[in-house]
C-alpha positions, 0 to 999 in steps of 0.5 A: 391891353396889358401884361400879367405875371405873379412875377412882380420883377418881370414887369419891372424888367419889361417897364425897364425895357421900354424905358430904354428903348423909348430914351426915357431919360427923365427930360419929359419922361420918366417911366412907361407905366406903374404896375398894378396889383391885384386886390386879392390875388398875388398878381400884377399887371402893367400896360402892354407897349405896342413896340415891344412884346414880351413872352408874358400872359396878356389881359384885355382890362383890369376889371375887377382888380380894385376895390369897388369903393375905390372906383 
């Protein structure tokens, strides 16, 4: 599941969040997870921490978020 916002900041703030409270102190970890732009829209997501909610809309996949070469 994941966190979606047209927001790019929020997701950052949320990715500091569990950085923080997971000691991601860069020994084996470094960050939770990258945030992902939506190929066409002005949207981002970033992979949703079961320990830590946030008041974000939610997205079960990213399907059709990548350019179908990509994949």
């Amino acid at each position: 599941m994941y966190y979606i916002s047209t927001n790019r900041e929020e997701l950052e703030l949320y990715a500091m969040l569990v950085e923080k409270g997971e000691r991601y102190d860069g020994r084996f970890t470094v960050k939770w997870a990258n945030i992902i732009k939506h190929k066409d829209e002005n949207l981002y997501a970033i992979l949703k921490h079961d320990k830590y909610p946030a008041e974000l809309e939610t997205l079960q996949d990213l399907n059709g978020w990548f350019d179908s070469e990509l994949i």
